[in-house]
MINUKOL-597165 format. One record per residue (C-alpha): x, y, z. Coordinates in pm, whole numbers, plus 32768, in hexadecimal, padded with zeros to 4 digits. Layout:
BEGIN
PT east north   up
PT    X     Y    Z
...
END
This chain:
BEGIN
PT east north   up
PT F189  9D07 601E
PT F169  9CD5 5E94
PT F088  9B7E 5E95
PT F0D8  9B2A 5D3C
PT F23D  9B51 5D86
PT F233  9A84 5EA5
PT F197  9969 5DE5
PT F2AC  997A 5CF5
PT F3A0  9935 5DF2
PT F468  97C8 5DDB
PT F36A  96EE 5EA0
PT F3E3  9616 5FF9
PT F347  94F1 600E
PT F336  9430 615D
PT F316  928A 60FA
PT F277  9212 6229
PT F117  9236 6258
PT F11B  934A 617B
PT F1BE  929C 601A
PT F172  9169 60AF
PT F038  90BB 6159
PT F13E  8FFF 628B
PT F264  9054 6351
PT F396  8FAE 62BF
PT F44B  8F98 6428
PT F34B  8EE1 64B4
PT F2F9  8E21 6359
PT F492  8D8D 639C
PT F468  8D93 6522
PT F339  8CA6 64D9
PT F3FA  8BD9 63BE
PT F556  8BC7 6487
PT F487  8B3B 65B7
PT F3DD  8A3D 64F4
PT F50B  89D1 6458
PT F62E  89FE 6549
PT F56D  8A04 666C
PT F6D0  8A08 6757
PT F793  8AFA 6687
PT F699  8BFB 6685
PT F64C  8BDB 680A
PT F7A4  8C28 682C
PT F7B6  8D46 6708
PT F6B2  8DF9 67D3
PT F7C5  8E78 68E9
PT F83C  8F74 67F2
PT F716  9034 6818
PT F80F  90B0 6921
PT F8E1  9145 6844
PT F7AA  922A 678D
PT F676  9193 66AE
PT F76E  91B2 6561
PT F847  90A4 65F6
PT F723  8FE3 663E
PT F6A1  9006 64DD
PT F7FA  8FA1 645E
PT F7EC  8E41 652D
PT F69E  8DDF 64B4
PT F703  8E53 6352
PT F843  8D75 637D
PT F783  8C4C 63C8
PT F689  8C31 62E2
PT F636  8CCB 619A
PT F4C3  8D24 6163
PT F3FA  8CFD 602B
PT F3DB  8E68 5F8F
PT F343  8DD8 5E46
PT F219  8D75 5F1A
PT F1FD  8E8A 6025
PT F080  8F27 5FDF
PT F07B  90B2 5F14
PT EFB0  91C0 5F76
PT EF44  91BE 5E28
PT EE88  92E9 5E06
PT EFC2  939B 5E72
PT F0A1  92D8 5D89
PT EFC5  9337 5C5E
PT EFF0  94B0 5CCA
PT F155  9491 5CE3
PT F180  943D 5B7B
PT F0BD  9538 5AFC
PT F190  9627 5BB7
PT F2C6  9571 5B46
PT F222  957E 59DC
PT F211  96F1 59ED
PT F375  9718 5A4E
PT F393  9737 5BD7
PT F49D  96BC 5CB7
PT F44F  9580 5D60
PT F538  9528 5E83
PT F4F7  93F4 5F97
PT F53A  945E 60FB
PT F50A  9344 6225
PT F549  92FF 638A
PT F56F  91D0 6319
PT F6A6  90F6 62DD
PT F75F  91AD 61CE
PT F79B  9057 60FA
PT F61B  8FFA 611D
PT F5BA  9177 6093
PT F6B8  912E 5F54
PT F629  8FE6 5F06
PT F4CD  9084 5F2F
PT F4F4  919F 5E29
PT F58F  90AA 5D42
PT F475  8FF3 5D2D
PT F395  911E 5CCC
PT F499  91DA 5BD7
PT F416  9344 5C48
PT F513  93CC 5D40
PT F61A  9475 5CC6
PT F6D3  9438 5E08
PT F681  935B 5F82
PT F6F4  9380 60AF
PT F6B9  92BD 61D9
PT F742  92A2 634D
PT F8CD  927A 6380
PT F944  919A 64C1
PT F989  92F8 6575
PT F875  93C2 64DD
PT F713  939B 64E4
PT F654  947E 63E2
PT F510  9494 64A4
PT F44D  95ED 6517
PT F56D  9715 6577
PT F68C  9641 64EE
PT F5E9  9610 63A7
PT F58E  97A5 6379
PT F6A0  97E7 63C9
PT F73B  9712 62A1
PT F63C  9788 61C3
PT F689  98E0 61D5
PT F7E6  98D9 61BD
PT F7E2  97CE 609B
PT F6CF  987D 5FE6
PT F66F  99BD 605F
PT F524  9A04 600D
PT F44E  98CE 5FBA
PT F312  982B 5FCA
PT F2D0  9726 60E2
PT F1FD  95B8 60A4
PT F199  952A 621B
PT F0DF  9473 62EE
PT F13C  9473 6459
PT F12D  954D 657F
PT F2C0  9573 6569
PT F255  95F0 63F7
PT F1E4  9727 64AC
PT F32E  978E 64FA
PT F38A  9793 63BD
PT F247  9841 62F3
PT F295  9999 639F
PT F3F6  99A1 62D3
PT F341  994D 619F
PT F29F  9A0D 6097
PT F174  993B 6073
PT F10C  97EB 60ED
PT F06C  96BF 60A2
PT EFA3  95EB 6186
PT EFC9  9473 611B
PT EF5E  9381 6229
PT EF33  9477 6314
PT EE63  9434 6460
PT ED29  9520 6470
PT EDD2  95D5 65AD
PT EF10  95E2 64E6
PT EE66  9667 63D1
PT EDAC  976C 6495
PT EED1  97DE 6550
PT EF91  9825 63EF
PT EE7B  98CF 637E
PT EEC0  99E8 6464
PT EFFF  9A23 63FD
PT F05B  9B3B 633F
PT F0C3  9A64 6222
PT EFEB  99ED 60DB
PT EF6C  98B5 60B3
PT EF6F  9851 5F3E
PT EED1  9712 5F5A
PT EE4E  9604 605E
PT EE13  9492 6013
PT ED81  9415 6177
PT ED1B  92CA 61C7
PT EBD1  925D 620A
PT EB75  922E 638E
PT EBFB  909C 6428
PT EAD0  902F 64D8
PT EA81  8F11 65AB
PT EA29  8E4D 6461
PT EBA1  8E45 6404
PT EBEA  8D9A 655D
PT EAF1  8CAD 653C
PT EB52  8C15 6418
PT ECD3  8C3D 6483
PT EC76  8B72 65F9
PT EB76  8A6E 64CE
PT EA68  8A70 65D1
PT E9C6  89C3 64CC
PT EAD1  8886 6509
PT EA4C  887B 668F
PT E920  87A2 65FE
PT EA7F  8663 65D4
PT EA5D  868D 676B
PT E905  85F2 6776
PT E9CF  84B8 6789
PT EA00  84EA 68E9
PT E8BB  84C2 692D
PT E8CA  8354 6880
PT E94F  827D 69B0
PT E856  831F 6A89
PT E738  82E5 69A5
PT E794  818D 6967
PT E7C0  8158 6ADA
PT E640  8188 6B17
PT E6AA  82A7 6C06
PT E667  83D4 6B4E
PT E54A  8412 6C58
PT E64B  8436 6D58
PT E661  85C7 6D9C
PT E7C5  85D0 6E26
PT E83D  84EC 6CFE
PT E797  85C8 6C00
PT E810  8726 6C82
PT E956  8667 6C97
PT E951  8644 6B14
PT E8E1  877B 6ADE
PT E9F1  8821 6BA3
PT EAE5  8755 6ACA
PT EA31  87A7 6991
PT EA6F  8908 699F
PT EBD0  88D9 6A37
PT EC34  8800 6901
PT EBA1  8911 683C
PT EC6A  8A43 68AC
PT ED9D  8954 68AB
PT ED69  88BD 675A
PT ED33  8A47 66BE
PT EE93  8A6A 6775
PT EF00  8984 669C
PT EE52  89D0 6586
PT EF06  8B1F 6585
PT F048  8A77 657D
PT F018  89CB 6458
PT EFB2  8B0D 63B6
PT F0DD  8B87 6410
PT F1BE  8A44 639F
PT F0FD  8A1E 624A
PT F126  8BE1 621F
PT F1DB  8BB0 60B6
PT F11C  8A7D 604B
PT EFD6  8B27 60A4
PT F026  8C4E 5FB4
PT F07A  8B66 5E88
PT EEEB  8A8A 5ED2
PT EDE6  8ADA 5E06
PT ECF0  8AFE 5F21
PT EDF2  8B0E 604C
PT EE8B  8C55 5FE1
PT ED18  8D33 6083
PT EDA0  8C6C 61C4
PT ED8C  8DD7 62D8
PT EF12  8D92 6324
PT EF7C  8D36 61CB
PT EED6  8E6B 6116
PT EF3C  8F44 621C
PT EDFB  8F9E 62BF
PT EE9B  8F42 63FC
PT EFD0  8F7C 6472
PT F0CD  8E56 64AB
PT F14A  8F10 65E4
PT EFDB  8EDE 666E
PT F007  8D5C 6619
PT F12D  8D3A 66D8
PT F083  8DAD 67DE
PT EF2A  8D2A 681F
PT EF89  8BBC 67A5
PT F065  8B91 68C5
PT EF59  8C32 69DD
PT EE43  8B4E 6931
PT EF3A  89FA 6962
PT EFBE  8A48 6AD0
PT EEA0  8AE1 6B33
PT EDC7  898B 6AAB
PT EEEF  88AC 6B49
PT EEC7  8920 6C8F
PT ED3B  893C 6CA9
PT ED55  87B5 6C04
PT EE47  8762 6D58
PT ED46  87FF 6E28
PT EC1F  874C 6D9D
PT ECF0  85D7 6D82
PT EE49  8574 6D9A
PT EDFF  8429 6C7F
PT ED38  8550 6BAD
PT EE63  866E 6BA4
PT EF36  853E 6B56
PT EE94  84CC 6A05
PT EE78  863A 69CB
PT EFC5  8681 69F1
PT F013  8549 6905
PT EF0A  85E2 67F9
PT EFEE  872B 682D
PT F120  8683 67EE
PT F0AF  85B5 66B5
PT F02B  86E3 6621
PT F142  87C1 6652
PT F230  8658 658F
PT F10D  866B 6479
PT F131  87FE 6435
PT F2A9  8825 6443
PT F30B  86B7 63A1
PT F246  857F 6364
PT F140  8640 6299
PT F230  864B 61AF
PT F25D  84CF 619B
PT F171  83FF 60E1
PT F061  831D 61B1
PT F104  834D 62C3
PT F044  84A5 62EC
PT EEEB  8432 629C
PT EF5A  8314 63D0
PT EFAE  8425 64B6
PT EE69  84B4 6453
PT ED91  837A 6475
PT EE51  8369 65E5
PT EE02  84A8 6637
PT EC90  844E 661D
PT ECC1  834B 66CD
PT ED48  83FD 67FA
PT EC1F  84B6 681A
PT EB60  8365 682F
PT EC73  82F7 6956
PT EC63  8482 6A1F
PT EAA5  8444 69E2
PT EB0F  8300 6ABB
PT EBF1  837C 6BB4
PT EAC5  84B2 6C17
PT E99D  8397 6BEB
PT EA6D  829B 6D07
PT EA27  81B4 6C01
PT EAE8  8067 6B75
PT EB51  809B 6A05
PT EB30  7FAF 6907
PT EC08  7EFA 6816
PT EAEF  7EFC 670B
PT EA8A  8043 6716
PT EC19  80F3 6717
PT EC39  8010 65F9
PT EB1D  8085 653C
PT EB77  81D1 65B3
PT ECE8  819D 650E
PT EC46  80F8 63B8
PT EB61  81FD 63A2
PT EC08  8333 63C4
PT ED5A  82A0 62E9
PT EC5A  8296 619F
PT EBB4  8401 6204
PT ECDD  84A8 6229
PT ED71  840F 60F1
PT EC23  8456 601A
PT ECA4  85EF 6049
PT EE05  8573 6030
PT ED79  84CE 5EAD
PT ECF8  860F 5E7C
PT EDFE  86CA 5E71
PT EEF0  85AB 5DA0
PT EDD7  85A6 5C9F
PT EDC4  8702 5C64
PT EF24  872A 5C46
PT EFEC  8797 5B01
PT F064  865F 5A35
PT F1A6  8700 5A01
PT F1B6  8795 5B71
PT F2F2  86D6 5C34
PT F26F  86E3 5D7E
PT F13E  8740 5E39
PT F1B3  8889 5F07
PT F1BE  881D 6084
PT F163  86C9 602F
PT F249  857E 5FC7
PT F14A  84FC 5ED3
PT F176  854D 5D44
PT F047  854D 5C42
PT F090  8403 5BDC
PT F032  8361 5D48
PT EE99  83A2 5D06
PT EE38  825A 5C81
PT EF12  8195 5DF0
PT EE1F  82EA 5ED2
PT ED42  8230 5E30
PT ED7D  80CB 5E42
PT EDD7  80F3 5FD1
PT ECAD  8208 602D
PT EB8C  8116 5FAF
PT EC2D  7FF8 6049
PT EC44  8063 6192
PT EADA  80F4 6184
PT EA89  7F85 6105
PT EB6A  7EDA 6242
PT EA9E  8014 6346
PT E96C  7F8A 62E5
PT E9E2  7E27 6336
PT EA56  7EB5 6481
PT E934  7F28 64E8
PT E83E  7DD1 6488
PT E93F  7D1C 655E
PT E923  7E2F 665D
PT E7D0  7E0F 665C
PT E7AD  7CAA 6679
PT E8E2  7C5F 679F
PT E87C  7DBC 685C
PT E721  7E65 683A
PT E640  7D78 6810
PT E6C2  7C9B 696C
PT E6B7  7DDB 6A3D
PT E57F  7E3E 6ADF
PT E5AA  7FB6 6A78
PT E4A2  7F6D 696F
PT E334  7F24 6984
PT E317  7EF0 6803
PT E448  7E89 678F
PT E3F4  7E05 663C
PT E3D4  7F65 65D0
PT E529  7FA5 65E8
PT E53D  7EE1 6488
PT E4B3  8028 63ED
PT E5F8  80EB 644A
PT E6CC  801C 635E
PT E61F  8049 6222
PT E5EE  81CB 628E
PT E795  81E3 62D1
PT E7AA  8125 617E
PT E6D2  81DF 60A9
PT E793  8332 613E
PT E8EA  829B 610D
PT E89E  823A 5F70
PT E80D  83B0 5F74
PT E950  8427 5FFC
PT EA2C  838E 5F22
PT E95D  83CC 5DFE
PT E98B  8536 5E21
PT EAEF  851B 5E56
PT EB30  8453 5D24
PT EA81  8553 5C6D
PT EB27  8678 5D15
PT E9F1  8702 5DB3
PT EA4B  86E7 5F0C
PT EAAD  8848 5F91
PT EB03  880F 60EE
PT EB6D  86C5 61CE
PT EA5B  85D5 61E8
PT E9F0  862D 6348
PT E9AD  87B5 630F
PT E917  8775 61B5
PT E830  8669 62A6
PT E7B8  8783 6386
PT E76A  887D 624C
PT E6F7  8767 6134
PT E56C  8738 6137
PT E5A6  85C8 60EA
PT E66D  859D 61F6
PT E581  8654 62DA
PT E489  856F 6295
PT E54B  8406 628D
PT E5D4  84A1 63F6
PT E48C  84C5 6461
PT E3E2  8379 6407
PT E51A  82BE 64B5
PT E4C3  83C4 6609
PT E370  8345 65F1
PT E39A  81BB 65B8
PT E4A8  81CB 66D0
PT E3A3  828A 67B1
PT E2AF  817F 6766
PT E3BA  8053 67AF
PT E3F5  80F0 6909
PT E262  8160 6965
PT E1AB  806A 68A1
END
């Protein structure tokens, strides 16, 4: 075979995973299910009739953002110079055949896409076979195992995405390889920050009614917790995954939420879809096994969060509310394992609290917005709504505090859980001194992350955290 001639040859490309870092099906599968949840149940019985039908239906239903979907950049930048040099660029998908136009619009390089028909899918034999009747000889851009199907009709190939088995199998082919843009390896890293492991230390708060119960020596009670803790975990990275999923287009227009694994592509949303649904039934039925009253406010932390992702996130105060009560809950599941009484004062606090953390990150990102910008994306709030973030964050840190002197005073220091209770005074100026630091940073746009994880990472924190440990150890032992 003439290699230079081969490289000449108008150049396939495939768009996803090869042209693109996601899957566009499952990018509107994911989309249509968050926002037509009904519909799309019902779109999925014509997979019957072959997987181009079904990628018709969800295409129907929903129109995904192309503008936003993440490059393969590298590749990209190769395919201009190619383009620049005078080759043929044409856009070949298994995907729906409207999705594949809007895509090469966007770029400008193709001088022609085609994409899946309702009775046609152009995947593996069925696309060679297209290929070589519409072109003849070509050059073939790909990504996929079904991609090896089509390399062997090709006069060279490029790997673009391709799996390291993938790309190992094509390299024994008898056909050239002109260039390969692979990704880097996903390792357990990019799952850890996808399931925010870092976000399990919010679930220490089920350990609060048991420690303020004075029966944290209690074995059973305390394995009790512990089987909840990591039970809440797993089910909360469930969740945590949906809202990746929900927020997909937002994400890719942050500033910092765009390296999100799912939202740059790193992982796949197919791989979303699935383990965010084993991680919430699987934590909903070991929660039933452990206690009725716990799965219970578990499945009401579910169902809150699942209201915040796909709408009241997007309304103003009332999603740093649902926040603040979702917080709480973990306060109310801490008593239901602990066999404990809750308390008005502390749930309270709890709801005070958490309402001026969660809008500190909320002030954040109204502060740092444009001036000119209409609407935060996602969010309800404009620019203009900084100074009342403001105004109602500090002032419900202010009425916490409050909370907790009267909690303090009608609660802890009648019960006989304490042998020094005057030293419980310390914790308030400790919570106050973190809250002003808190909001501090906000105002001035340093704060990075929501208060709680910045808590767990901040060496200020670290230290204020630990002084309150110790004067509360000293209230109970001294």
């Amino acid at each position: 075979m003439n290699t230079e001639a081969a490289f000449d040859c108008p150049l396939v490309v495939d768009m996803d995973g090869a042209l693109l870092r996601t899957d566009t099906t499952f990018e509107g599968l994911a989309r249509a299910l968050f926002a037509k949840p009904v519909t799309t149940m019902l779109a999925c019985a014509s997979i019957l009739r072959g997987r181009a039908a079904f990628k018709r239906a969800i295409a129907e239903i929903v129109q995904i953002d192309v503008e936003s979907l993440p490059l393969r950049e590298d590749f990209v930048a190769h395919l201009k110079q190619e383009r620049a040099r005078g080759r043929h660029l044409h856009l070949v998908s298994g995907s729906d055949h409207q999705v594949v136009e809007r895509v090469a619009a966007r770029l400008g390089l193709f001088e022609s896409a085609q994409g899946s028909s309702s009775g046609h899918n152009l995947k593996g034999a069925n696309k060679a076979r297209f290929l070589v009747e519409r072109f003849g000889r070509f050059a073939y851009a790909g990504d996929s195992p079904a991609d090896l199907k089509v390399w062997p009709h090709a006069q060279s190939a490029v790997l673009a995405g391709a799996s390291p088995e993938t790309a190992r199998r094509a390299r024994k082919l008898a056909v050239p390889i002109e260039r390969e843009f692979l990704d880097p390896p996903r390792t357990v890293k990019h799952w850890m920050r996808t399931l925010r492991l870092h976000q399990w230390a919010k679930n220490i708060l089920l350990f609060v009614p048991l420690l303020l119960s004075g029966h944290f020596t209690d074995a059973d009670l305390v394995l009790r917790c512990g089987l909840g803790f990591l039970i809440l975990g797993l089910t909360a990275s469930g969740t945590y995954i949906v809202n990746d999923l929900a927020d997909l287009a937002a994400d890719r227009r942050h500033r910092s939420k765009k390296e999100r694994p799912f939202a740059a592509g790193v992982l796949k949303v197919y791989q979303g879809l699935m383990v965010a649904p084993a991680l919430i039934g699987g934590g909903l039925v070991a929660a039933f096994l452990l206690s009725p009253a716990f799965a219970a406010a578990l499945l009401s932390y579910l169902v809150c969060t699942l209201a915040y992702s796909l709408r009241l996130k997007a309304i103003p105060f009332l999603d740093v509310m649902l926040l603040a009560w979702l917080y709480t809950l973990r306060l109310l599941m801490g008593v239901a394992l602990a066999q404990s009484t809750s308390s008005v004062w502390l749930l309270t606090f709890s709801m005070m609290f958490f309402f001026s953390m969660s809008l500190a990150k909320r002030h954040v990102e109204v502060a740092a917005a444009s001036p000119d910008q209409d609407e935060i994306a996602g969010r309800g709030y404009l620019p203009m709504d900084a100074p009342v973030t403001l105004a109602f964050g500090i002032s419900s840190s202010v009425a916490s505090l409050l909370i907790m002197t009267l909690y303090l005073m009608e609660e802890a220091f009648p019960s006989n859980v304490y042998g020094q209770p005057a030293l419980l005074w310390l914790v308030l100026p400790i919570v106050g001194l973190w809250t002003m630091r808190i909001w501090l940073l906000a105002h001035r746009g340093e704060l990075d992350d929501d208060p709680v994880a910045f808590a767990v990472k901040d060496k200020v924190s670290i230290v204020l955290g630990s002084a309150m440990a110790l004067a509360f150890a000293i209230a109970v032992f001294g």
